[in-house]
C-alpha positions, -999 to +999 in steps of 0.1 A: +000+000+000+012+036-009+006+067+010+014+102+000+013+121+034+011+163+032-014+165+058+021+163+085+052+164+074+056+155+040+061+117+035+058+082+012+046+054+030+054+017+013+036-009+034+039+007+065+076+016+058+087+053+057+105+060+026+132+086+027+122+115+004+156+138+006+162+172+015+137+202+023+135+215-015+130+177-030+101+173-004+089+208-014+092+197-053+067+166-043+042+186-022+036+212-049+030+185-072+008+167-052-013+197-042-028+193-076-025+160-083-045+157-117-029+189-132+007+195-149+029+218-132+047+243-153+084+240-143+075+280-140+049+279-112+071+242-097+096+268-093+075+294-077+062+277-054+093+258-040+119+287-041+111+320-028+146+334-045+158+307-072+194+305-082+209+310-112+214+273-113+178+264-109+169+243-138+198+221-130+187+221-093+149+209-107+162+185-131+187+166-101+158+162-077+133+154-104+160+125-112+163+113-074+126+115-070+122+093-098+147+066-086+132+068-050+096+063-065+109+032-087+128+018-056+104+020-030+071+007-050+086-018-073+074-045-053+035-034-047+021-034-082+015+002-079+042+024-101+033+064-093+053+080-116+064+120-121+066+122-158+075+159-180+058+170-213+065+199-227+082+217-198+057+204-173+053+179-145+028+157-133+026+132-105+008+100-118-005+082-084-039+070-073-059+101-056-069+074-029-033+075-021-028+110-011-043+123+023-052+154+011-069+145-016-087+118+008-098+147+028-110+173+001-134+139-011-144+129+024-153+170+035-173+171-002-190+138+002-201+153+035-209+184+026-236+167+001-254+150+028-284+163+047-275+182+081-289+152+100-276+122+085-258+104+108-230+095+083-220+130+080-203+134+115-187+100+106-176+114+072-161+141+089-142+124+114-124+099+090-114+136+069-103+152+100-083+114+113-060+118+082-042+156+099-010+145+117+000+184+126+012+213+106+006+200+067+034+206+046+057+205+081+097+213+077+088+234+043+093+271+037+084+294+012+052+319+000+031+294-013+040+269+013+027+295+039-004+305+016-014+263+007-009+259+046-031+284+054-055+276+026-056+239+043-060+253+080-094+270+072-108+242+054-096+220+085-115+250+108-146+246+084-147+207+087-143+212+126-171+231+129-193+211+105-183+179+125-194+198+156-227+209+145-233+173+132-224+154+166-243+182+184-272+169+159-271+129+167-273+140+206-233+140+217-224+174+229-200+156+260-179+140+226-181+176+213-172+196+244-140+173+248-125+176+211-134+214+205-113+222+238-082+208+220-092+231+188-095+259+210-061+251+220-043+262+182-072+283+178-079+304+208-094+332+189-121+314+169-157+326+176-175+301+158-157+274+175-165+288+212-200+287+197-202+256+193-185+243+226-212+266+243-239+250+227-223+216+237-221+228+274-253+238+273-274+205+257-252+186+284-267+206+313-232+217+322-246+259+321-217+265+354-189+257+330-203+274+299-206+308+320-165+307+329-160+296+294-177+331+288-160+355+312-128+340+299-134+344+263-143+378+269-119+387+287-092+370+263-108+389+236-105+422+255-069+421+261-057+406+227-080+424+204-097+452+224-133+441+214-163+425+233-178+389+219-194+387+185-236+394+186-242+352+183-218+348+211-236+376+231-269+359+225-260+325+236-249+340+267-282+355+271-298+325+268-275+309+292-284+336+321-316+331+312-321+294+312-340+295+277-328+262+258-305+263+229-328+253+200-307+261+170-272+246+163-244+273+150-232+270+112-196+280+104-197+317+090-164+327+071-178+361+062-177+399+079-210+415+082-215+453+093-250+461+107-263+492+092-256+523+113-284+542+134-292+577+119-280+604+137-309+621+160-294+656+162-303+673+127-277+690+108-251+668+124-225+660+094-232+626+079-213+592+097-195+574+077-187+544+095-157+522+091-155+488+078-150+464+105-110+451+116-114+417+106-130+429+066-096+458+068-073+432+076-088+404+050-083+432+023-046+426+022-029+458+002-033+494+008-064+494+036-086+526+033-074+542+061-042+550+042-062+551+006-053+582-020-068+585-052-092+569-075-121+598-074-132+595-107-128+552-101-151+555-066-179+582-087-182+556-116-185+526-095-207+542-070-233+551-099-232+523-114-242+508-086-271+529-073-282+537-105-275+519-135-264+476-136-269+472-097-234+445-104-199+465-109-167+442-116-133+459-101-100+442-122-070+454-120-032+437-121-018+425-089-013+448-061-031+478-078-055+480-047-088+464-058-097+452-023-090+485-009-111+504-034-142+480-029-140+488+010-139+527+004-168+523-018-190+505+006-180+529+034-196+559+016-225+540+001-240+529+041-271+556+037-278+538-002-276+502+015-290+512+051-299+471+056-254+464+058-228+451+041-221+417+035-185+407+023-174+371+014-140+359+002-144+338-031-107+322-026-104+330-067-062+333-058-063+301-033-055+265-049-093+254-041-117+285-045-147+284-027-182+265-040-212+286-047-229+261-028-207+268+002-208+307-002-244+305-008-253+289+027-226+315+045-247+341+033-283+328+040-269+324+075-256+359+077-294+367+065-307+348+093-319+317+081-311+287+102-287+263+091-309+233+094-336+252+071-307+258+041-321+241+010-298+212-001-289+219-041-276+251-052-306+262-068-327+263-040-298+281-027-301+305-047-336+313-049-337+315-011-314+343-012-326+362-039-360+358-020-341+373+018-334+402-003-359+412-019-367+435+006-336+446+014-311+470+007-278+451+011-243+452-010-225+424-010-186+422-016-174+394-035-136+397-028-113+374-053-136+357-076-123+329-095-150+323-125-181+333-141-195+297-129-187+307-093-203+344-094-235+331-115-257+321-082-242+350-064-253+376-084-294+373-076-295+398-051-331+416-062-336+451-076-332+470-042-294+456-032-261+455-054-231+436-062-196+444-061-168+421-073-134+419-072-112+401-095-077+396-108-090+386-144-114+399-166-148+378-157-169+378-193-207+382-171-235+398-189-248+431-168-221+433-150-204+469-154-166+465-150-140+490-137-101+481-146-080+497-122-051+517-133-018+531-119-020+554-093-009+592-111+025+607-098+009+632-076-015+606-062+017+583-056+036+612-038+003+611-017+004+574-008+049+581+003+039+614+023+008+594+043+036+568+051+068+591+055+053+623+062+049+652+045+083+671+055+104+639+046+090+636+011+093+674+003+132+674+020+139+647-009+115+657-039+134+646-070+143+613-051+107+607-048+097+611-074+123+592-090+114+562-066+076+566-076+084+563-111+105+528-098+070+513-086+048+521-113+020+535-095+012+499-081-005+511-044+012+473-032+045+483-044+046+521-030+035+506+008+063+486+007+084+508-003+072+533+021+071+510+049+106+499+047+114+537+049+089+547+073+105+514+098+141+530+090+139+571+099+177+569+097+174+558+059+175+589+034+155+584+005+181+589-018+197+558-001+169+542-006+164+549-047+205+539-045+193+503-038+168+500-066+197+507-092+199+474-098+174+455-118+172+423-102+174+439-073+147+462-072+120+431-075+133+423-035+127+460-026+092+459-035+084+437-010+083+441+028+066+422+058+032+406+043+037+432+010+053+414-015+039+422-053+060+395-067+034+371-050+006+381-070+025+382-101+035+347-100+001+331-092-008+358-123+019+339-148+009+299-132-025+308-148-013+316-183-008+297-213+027+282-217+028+303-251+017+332-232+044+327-204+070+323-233+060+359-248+061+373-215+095+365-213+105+374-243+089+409-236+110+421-205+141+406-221+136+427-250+120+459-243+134+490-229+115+512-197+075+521-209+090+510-248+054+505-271+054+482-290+026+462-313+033+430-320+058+398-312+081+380-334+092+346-321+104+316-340+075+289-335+046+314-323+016+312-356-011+334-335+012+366-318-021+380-314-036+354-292-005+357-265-008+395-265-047+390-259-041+363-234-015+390-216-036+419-217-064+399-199-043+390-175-034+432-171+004+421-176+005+449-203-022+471-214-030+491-244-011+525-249-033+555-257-013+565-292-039+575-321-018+553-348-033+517-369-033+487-350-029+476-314-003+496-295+009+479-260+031+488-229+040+471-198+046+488-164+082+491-149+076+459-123+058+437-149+084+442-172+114+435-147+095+406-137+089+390-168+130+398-179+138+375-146+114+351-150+133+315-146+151+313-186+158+275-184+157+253-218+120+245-208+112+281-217+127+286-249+106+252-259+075+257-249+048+244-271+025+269-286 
């Protein structure tokens, strides 16, 4: 029997037997294979995803492990009449093993297959516990890198989800002491996690144990208090009630991955200026980027979107390349519509970035939830989904934020939200919906930049330096991600001048490490951007920053082996790696920004590249 283990450390398990799988970055090579085992892995995104800063020698480096792993695989399984195999096609690798032989993919089957079953069928807590069974700790334990930190995150809330989801069903078939015990130890990683204390009160509760679920409480609100400076959440709040007043706990939690913000009380005292009330932490924080608080720019962006909204489509797309601050625009445009949408805000993560984006289905329920409909009343298909929540807002005036969409599939059941509320969307790639109104997000002007580096350094910093200023805008391209890291590496170093600042972006390869800082790193974004194109596209990319100088136009490609330029250029302007150059001549004229360009020139230039099929 073979084993692929990510759910842990990352292992291969012959027949009990724990097969040696080499160093850190050969490990690394097999988990990010194996996190999509039914896909080919450009050697592109293999790379990204093992090495945050590859070497020079990097295609040797993949081609020596690829070798070992191949020898290891043959060794260990030649005697079990299973033969996994990693096999390369056209500058591309795929793992060939059995998807019953991986633990992850185990648990992704065994969360769905629950997830497809009614609330109280007794199989589903069973279903649930066999998924949760296969984690042995940290997954991908003893690697390092972005996407390493990202999958393991990714894999942590899905674990969180299927934690609460097993709770609710034990709490169903009658076991709340079983409950009580296991969502302790959760509590234990995940001592913040409302939902979960939710849960375990509920469990305390149907197990007549009200004593303990009072101290429970008093010390989640006092945990809360000192680490975050807020009081329980309003479902916590109301179980508590009910505790103190001895009503019995009728309705089990569901798990709710979204931010809601109640619609503000209008002011009593007339001609009191207007409130505009702030998003709450936890939607700020989710937003990554720029957050409003430190937002310049984009008046004409926030009018258009904000009438498009109230008065024309009701749905507004928001696109943009990476790092040019579509979250943070989104959250500035619900914080001035509150008196349009007086019945909240409702924002959801779509997961379109993540390696798994989130379900309709799933999102669907989240937000019936948030409505107030009670989890065991959520119809089963996605359909009735759907036409339940189209039906809790018809009444209402609500805008719903759709952060990081990942297809026009997953936005299709989203979008009924009646004539009285409105949609808005973010996404990194042009999503092809009809009625949808969509807003591309472009680089920040110079004097809107200078504002973004004088909100972060201060105003008599910036002025003190002006030409090095400017000169380090122009470096960033107007990219909001790439000017707050920037900034924040100056604004953490007061000693630093800016001129010594500009003197270490001088060098090309360089200046791609200076743009990014603490959770700010642009180049992030850019490489989930590229794993998503066309190996055709990736090789004109390429081509493109090793062959064009600073802002250069340019209209078409010449490479030996490419019959439809045309089609790449397309594929790249989708994908806002360039964009079309405002030049009143025949044809297509394109540009690419400073940091796409330098990114593209350093992409990885191994053999692979050069032979891409197209």
């Amino acid at each position: 029997m073979i084993e692929f283990r990510l759910l842990g450390s990352v292992e291969l398990v012959v027949d009990g037997r724990t097969v040696d799988l080499g160093p850190s970055k050969q490990r690394g090579i097999v988990a990010a294979l194996l996190a999509d085992p039914d896909q080919s892995i450009s050697t592109e995104t293999l790379v990204a995803r093992v090495w945050d800063a590859p070497p020079e020698t990097i295609r040797n480096s993949v081609y020596t492990y690829m070798t070992r792993l191949r020898r290891i695989l043959r060794t260990a399984t030649a005697n079990t009449g299973e033969l996994p195999e990693i096999r390369r096609l056209h500058g591309s690798y795929r793992i060939e093993a059995s998807p019953g032989s991986i633990d992850l993919s185990v648990f992704r089957d065994l969360v769905g297959r629950a997830r497809a079953m009614a609330p109280d069928d007794p199989g589903r807590a069973e279903t649930l516990s066999r998924a949760l069974a296969l984690w042995r700790g940290e997954p991908l334990a003893g690697l390092d890198s972005d996407w390493v930190r990202r999958f393991r995150d990714s894999l942590g809330q899905l674990r969180h989800e299927a934690i609460a989801e097993w709770a609710d069903a034990e709490l169903r078939r009658g076991n709340p002491k079983l409950v009580a015990a296991d969502l302790r130890e959760a509590l234990l990683e995940h001592p913040l996690a409302e939902d979960l204390h939710e849960r375990l009160l509920c469990a305390y509760r149907l197990d007549n144990r009200e004593a303990e679920a009072l101290a429970h409480y008093d010390r989640l609100r006092r945990t809360l208090a000192t680490e975050l400076g807020v009081d329980p959440g309003p479902r916590l709040r109301e179980l508590h009630a009910q505790l103190l007043n001895g009503a019995a706990t009728t309705e089990i939690p569901a798990a709710e991955p979204i931010s809601v913000r109640p619609a503000p009380e209008p002011d009593p005292m007339p001609g009191a200026p207007d409130r505009v009330p702030g998003l709450p932490d936890r939607v700020r924080e989710a937003a990554g980027g720029v957050e409003p608080g430190g937002f310049r720019g984009r008046v004409a962006d926030i009018e258009r979107i904000r009438r498009a909204l109230t008065e024309e489509s009701g749905a507004v797309l928001i696109t943009g390349s990476p790092g040019i601050g579509k979250s943070a625009l989104a959250m500035r445009v619900a914080e001035g519509l509150s008196d349009r949408f007086p019945d909240g805000v409702l924002r959801v993560e779509l997961g379109g970035s993540a390696p798994v984006p989130a379900e309709s289905y799933t999102v669907l329920g989240h937000l019936l939830v948030a409505l107030g409909v009670p989890a065991a009343a959520l119809p089963r298909d996605c359909a009735g989904r759907a036409a339940r929540y189209r039906a809790e807002l018809a009444d209402r005036r609500v805008l719903v934020l759709l952060d990081d969409a990942a297809s026009p599939a997953q936005l299709a059941p989203l979008l009924a939200v009646g004539p009285r509320s409105a949609v808005l969307i973010n996404a990194r790639i042009a999503l092809d919906n009809n009625g949808i109104r969509t807003t591309v997000l472009r680089e920040l002007t110079m004097s809107e930049s200078m504002e973004v580096l004088c909100a972060l350094l201060g105003e008599e910093r910036v002025r003190a330096e002006e030409w090095a200023t400017t000169a380090l805008v122009r470096c960033c391209s107007g990219i909001p991600l790439a000017l707050h890291a920037v900034g924040s590496r100056l604004a953490a170093r007061p000693h630093w001048t800016i001129t010594q600042q500009l003197g270490r972006m001088s060098e090309e390869q360089r200046r791609l490490h200076e743009f990014a800082y603490g959770a700010s790193d642009i180049r992030n974004g850019l490489a989930m951007m590229v794993a998503r194109l066309s190996p055709a596209a990736v090789r004109v990319l390429h081509h493109l920053g090793t062959t064009l100088a600073p802002r250069e136009p340019f209209g078409t490609v010449a490479l030996t082996g490419l019959p439809d330029p045309a089609a790449a250029l397309n594929e790249l302007l989708a994908a806002h790696l360039i964009t079309l150059a405002d030049r009143d001549v025949p044809g297509p004229r394109y540009v690419m920004l400073e940091i796409h360009r330098l990114y593209a020139k350093h992409l990885m230039s191994d053999a692979a590249l050069t032979a891409l099929p197209v």
